[in-house]
N, C-alpha and C positions, 0 to 999 in steps of 0.2 A: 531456123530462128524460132525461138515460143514468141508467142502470141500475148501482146498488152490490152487488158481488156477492158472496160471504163465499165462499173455501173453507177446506177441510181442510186443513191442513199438511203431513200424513202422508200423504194423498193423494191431494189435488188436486182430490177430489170436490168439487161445489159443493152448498153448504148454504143460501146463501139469497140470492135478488135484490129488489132493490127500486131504486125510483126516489131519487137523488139530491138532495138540497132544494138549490134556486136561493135566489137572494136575496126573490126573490118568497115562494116554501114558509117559506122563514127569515119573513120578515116577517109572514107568516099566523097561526104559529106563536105569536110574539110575542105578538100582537096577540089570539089569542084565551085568551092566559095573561093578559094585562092584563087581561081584561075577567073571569074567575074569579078574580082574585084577592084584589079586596076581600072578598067574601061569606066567599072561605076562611081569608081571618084575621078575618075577624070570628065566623066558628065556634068555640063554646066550645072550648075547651083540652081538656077533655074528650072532645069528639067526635072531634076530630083526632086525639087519643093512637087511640080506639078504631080508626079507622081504617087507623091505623097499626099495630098491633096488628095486624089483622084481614090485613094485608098478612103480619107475618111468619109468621102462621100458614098463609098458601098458600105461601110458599116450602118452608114445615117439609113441608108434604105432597104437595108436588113438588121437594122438595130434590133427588132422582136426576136428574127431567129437567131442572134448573137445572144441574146439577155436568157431565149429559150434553154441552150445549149448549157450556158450555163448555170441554169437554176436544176437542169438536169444534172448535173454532174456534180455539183456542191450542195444543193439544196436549199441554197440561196433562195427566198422570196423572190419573187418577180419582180415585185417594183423596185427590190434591190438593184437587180441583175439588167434593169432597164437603166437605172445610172452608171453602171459601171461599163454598160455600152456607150453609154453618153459621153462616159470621160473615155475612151477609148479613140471617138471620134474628134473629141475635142484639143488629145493631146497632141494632133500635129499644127493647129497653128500655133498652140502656146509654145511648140519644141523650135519652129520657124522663127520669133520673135526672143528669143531664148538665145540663140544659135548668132543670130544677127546681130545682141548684144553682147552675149560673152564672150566667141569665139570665133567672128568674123572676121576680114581682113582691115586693117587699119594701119594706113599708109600718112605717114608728115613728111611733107616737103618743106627742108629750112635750105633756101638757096641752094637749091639744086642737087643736096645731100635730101635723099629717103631715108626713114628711118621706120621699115618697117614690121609690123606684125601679121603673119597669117595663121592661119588651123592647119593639119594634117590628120585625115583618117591614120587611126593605129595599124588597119591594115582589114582582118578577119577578127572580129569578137565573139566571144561564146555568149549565150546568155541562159542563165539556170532559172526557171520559173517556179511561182507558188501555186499553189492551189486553191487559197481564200480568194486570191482576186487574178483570177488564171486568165483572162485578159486582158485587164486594165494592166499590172502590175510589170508583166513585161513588155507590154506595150510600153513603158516608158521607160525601157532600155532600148527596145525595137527601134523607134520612131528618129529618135535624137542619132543613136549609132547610125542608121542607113542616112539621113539629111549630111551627118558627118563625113557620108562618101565610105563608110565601110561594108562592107560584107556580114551577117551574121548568119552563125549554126544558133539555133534556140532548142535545148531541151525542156519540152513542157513537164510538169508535175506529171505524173504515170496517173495519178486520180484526176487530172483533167485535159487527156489527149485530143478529145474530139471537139473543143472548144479551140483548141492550137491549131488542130488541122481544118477549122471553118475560117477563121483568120488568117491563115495562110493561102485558102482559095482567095481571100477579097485582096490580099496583096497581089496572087499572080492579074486578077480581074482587072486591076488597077495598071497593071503593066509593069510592073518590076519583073527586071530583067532576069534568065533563069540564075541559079548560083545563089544571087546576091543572098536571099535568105534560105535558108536549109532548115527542116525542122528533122530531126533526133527525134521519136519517140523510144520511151524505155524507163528501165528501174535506175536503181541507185547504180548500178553499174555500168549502165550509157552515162549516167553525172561525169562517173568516175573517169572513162573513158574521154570523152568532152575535156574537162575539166584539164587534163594531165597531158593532152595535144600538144606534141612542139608546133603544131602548125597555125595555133592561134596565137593571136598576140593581145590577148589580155580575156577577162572572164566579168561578167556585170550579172551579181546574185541578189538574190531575195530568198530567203527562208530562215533557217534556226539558227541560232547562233552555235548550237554545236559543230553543224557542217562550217556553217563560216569559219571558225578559228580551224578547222583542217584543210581548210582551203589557203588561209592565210599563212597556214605554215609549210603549205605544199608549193606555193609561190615565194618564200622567202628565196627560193634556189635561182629563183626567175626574175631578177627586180628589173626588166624589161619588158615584163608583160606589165598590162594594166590590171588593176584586182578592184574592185568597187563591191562592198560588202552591206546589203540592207537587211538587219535581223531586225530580233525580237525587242519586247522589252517587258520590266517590271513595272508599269507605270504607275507614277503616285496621282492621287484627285484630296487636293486639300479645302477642307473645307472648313472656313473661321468667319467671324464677327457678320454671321448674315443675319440679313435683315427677317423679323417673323413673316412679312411683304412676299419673300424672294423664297420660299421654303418649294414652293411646287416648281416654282423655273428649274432651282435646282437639282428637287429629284427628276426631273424629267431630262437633265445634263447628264446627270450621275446613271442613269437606267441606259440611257443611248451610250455611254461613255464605256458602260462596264459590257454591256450585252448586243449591241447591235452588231447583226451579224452571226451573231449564236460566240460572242465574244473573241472570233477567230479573225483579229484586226491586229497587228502587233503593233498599234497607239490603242487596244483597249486599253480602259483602266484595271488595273490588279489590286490595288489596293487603295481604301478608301480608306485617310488620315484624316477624324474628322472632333472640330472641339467639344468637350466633352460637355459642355454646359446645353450645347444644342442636338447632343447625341440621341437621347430617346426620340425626340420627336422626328429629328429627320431619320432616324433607320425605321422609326413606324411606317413613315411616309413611303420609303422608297418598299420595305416591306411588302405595302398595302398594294404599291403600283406594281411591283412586280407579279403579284397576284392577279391583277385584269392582263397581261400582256397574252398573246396569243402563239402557241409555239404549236406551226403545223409545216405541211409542203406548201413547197413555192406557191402553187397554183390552188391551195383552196379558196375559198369563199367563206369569210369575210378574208384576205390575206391576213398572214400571220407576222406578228412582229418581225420572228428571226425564226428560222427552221433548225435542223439536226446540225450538228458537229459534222465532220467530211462524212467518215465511215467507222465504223463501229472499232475500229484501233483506238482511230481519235477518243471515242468515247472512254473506253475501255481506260485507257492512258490520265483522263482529266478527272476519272471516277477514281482512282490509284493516288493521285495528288490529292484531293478531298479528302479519300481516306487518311492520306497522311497528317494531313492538316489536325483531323479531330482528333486522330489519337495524340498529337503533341499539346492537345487542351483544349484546340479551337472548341467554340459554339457555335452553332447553326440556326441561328436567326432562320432562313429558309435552309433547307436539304438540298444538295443534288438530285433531284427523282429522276430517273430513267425509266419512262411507263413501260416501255417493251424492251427486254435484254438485248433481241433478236435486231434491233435497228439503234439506231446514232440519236436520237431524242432526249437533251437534258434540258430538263428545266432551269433558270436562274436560280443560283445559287449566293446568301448571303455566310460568310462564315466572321465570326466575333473573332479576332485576334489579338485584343488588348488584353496590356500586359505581359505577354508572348514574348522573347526574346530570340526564341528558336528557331524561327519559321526559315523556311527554306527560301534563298534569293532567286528564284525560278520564276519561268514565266508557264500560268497554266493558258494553254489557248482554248480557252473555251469558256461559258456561261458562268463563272465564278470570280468574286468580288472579297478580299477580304479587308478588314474592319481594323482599326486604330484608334482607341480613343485617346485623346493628348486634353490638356490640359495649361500648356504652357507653346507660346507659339513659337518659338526658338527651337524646341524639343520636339511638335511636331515639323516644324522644316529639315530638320536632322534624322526624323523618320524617314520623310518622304526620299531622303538622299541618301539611302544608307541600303543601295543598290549599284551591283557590279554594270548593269544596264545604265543604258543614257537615252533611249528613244523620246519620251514623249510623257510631259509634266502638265496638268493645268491647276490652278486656283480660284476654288469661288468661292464669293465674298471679301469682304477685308478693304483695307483701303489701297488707292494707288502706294504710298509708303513700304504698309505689308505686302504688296505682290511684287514690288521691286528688290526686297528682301528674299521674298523667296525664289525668284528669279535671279537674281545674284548671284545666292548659292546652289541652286538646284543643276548639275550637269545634265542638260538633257539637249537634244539637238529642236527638240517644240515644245517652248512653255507657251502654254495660254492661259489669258483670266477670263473667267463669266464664259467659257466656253468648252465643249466636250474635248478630253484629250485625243479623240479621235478625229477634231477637226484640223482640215490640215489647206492650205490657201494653195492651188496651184499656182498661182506666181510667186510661189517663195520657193527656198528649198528645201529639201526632207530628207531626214538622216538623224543618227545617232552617235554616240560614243559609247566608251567601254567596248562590254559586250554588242550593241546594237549596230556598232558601224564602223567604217574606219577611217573615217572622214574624209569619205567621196559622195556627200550628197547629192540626191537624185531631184524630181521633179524641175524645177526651174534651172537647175546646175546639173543636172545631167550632161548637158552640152559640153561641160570640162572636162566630164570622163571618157568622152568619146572623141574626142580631138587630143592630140598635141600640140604646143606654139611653137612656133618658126620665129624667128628673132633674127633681123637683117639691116646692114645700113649698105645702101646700092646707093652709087653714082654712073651718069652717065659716060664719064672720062677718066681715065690713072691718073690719079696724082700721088705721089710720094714720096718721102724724102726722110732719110737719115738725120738724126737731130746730136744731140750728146753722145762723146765714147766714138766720134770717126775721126781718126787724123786727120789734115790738111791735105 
């Protein structure tokens, strides 16, 4: 087998090698999650919770070298990479509470007729990870699937192995049993492998929406497996009737909204539609701010806003879109800078796109924002929708009237007002359409995609009888 090899972004140092799983490793994998899986959904609900439990309390007491790992491997800021440990350990009670409400057992006794409803594990699930949030992200496939009593194979991101396989220690530390979870490391071709298994029964992804719809058409053959699909998006940030008051909240919405993260969030914003009356002062503003932001490694001092793109593909790929951009007319309020070729380092980038008809409906994942000025607010909410994506919309300013207009017509699976389209509530759910999703919402409804219902009416005694159409 070759050898998968993780490095640093910022550096180039390498962090971790391992061997590549072939179709064979895929297959083994499988096959020894099949064989733990009964036993582990037939473990009380109770023990599972504990166990589960007992995981996020070894994240909580190794949260620094979880947040470590991965600000290694993505380049993620630290203080970033210390929340997405946080949510890592946080999403097992929300998945326990989740789990209890949506797809728990619920039993009616009407005279002595049951009428009831239970969950069933699907069986073994595959899970495909990303690499923006290479713990958080499949942990909330992880967490909800194994409480549901199934088994999973997870293939991590190939760019962030060694972050999988430290999460995978605090599961065994925790006491999950062997099998139940397998990790796959590998390229696109253990996906592929995974992916295309008759021996899983369903697959729960996050990444691009171009693997997604080849997933979704590679399942069409399968409509007994499960397919849960979290992509990208083109996301709009509309911005009308604000107050001169609200001008700094805003851009400080609008900067987190478009760039946190080094913009590699798919609820970043993509494109700012913003009324043309208020346009120069707020793109100064946000301009000026993007100017103080701080773009270094995770671990300097003072920390830095947001650090580098993954690895210099990344880069390579979101400088190629840019370029696209300006040659169809855009203007660049700010440039793309990339101080050094040789590393993933982009700066915030502002591009003007008003007027523009042409622009491409893509999602760029990385540190760029493009511009809209409208005029008329009918015609900008027809901007803002006038995307094959559905992830994730917000509006700020305007009245409750206007944001219920724009929420009306906007398809996106998270509109928000007065707030970053990258915020997103753990107790709700999170998803998209179109291109973004395929309406198997994750986070709080995760629990749906990893159970199916049982539908039963049990009595304790036969009773039955022929009615109409029996002779005498």
């Amino acid at each position: 087998m070759a050898d998968l090899i993780s490095t640093n972004p910022c550096t180039g140092i390498e962090l971790w090698r391992g061997p590549i799983a072939d179709e064979a490793a895929v297959d083994a994998a499988v096959q020894r999650a099949r064989a733990a899986q009964p036993a582990w959904e037939a473990t009380p609900l109770d023990d599972r919770i504990a166990i589960l439990r007992a995981y996020a309390d070894r994240v909580k007491a190794r949260a620094d070298d979880v947040a470590r790992i991965i600000s290694q491997e993505t380049g993620k800021p630290f203080w970033e990479t210390k929340t997405e440990a946080a949510s890592v350990a946080a999403k097992v009670d929300i998945s326990i509470k989740a789990q209890a409400e949506r797809t728990g057992a619920h039993l009616t006794d009407t005279n002595g007729l049951i009428q009831a409803l239970r969950h069933r594990a699907h069986g073994v699930l595959a899970v495909l990870g990303p690499y923006n949030f290479p713990a958080h992200l499949p942990n909330g496939h992880i967490v909800p699937a194994l409480l549901a009593g199934n088994a999973v194979v997870f293939k991590p991101s190939e760019l962030a192995p060694a972050t999988a396989e430290l999460t995978g220690t605090l599961w065994r530390e925790a006491g999950l049993p062997d099998g139940v979870l397998e990790i796959v490391q590998g390229d696109g071709e253990t996906g592929k492998a995974l992916a295309g298994h008759a021996g899983t029964d369903g697959l729960l992804f996050t990444g691009s929406s171009g693997t997604g719809k080849a997933l979704a058409r590679q399942f069409a053959e399968t409509p007994g497996r499960i397919l849960a699909l979290e992509m990208g998006g083109n996301n709009p940030l509309l911005v009308w009737d604000l107050a001169d008051g609200d001008l700094d909240a805003a851009t400080a919405i609008i900067v987190q909204s478009a760039f946190l993260s080094a913009g590699q969030r798919c609820t970043c914003a993509r494109r700012l539609i913003v009324q043309d009356r208020l346009a120069n002062t707020l793109l100064a503003r946000i301009a000026e701010t993007i100017d103080t932001l701080i773009v270094g490694a995770p671990f300097d001092q003072p920390q830095p806003f947001m650090g580098p793109v993954v690895d210099n593909r990344a880069a390579d790929k979101v400088q190629a879109q840019v370029a696209a951009l300006l040659a169809l007319g855009g203007g660049a309020i700010r440039p793309l800078v990339r101080r050094d070729p040789a590393l993933p380092f982009l700066s915030p980038a502002l591009i003007d796109m008003s007027g523009l008809e042409n622009a491409p409906d893509e999602e760029i994942f990385g540190p760029v924002l493009q511009i809209w000025r409208e005029s008329d607010f009918d015609v900008a909410i027809a901007r803002a929708n006038a995307t094959r994506f559905g992830l994730s919309a917000a509006m700020l300013g305007g009245t409750r009237d206007q944001f219920d207009r724009f929420r009306q017509r906007t398809r996106a699976g998270v509109i928000n007002w007065n707030r970053p389209t990258n915020g997103a509530s753990s107790a709700l759910p999170f998803g998209g359409l179109g291109d973004s999703g395929n309406h198997r919402p994750s986070a709080y409804y995760a629990a749906d995609y990893c159970a199916f219902p049982v539908a039963g009416m049990e009595a304790p005694v036969i009773e039955g009888a022929l009615g109409v159409g029996v002779r005498a």
